[in-house]
C-alpha positions, 0 to 999 in steps of 0.5 A: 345935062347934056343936050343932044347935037343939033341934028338929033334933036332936030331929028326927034323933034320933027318926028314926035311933030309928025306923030303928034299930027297923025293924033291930031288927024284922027281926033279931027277928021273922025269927030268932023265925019261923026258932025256930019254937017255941012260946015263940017265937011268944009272944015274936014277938007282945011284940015286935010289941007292944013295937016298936009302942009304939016306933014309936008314941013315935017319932011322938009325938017327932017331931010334938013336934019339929016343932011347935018354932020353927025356927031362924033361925040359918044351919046351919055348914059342919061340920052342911053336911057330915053329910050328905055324910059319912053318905053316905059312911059307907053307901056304904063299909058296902054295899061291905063288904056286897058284899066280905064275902058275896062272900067267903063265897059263894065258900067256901060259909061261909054260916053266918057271913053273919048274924055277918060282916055284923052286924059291918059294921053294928057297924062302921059306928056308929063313925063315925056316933057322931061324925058325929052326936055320939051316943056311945052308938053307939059302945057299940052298935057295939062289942055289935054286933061282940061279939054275934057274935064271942062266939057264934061262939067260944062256941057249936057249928056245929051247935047249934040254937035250935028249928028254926034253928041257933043261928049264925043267930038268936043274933047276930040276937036280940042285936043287935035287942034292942041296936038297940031299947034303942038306939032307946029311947034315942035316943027319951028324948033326943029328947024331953027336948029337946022339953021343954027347948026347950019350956021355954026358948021359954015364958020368952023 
């Protein structure tokens, strides 16, 4: 299978990075507010820090990217289809979004909605992983299921981390910092092949 000119894939992988840290920015900075502790407001004003130095690198990428010579190679049939196929894969993972809260709103489980549906997001990195051809997501898939299955199994109902209980804001707290690292990742790769094909346009 072809693999997408460097500037494209650079492109997309700096965006997925950038949307996976406003994930991770969610996760983090509503379970650090519902602790409310002391030490949670140190770490809230780190990770506003930190996930603005992510976004920040995200830019930095993608103007790197853009500035690259588009190809003038005609995209394949199989890169035709990423889109329909990620449009496809979000509206399966909203549908599993309705059916699964629906569920536990009908029996007043509310507890495990932050769990169930970090699972769903776990689930849906499976396929995005070949999609896109980024196998790290299938690791981040795989901690996004884990993360919540471990703190339900391992961790009391009624165990509370500051003022929220731990169901809430554990799951939550893991999988953020698995998107950001993630998003880092992502954000790595994307600019070595900046540089690469910076290097490879300078010798042709």
């Amino acid at each position: 299978m072809k693999m997408p000119s460097g500037r494209q894939r650079s492109i997309g992988l700096a965006g997925g990075a950038l949307w996976l840290i406003a994930i991770s920015a969610v996760f983090v900075i509503w379970s650090l507010l519902a602790i409310g502790t002391p030490i949670a407001t140190a770490v809230l004003v780190a990770t506003f820090v930190l996930l603005g130095a992510l976004v920040a690198a995200g830019i930095v990428v993608i103007r790197a990217a853009l500035s690259l010579p588009a190809s003038i190679v005609p995209r394949t049939l199989e890169e035709q289809k990423i889109g329909r196929r990620f449009a496809w894969v979000v509206g399966a993972e909203m549908v599993a979004f309705a059916v699964v809260n629906s569920v536990i709103g009908a029996t007043g489980n509310y507890e495990l909605m932050p769990s169930v549906n970090l699972i769903v997001v776990g689930i849906h990195f499976f396929p995005l992983a070949q999609i896109f051809r980024v196998p790290r997501y299938h690791v981040t898939g795989l901690l996004f299921c884990v993360i919540p299955i471990v703190t339900l199994l391992t961790i009391s109902k009624q165990f509370a981390v500051g003022h929220a209980l731990a169901w809430y804001v554990v799951p939550s707290l893991g999988c953020g910092l698995v998107a950001s690292l993630t998003a880092a990742a992502g954000l790595l790769e994307a600019w070595q092949l900046v540089s690469e094909s910076r290097s490879s346009t300078s010798k042709s």
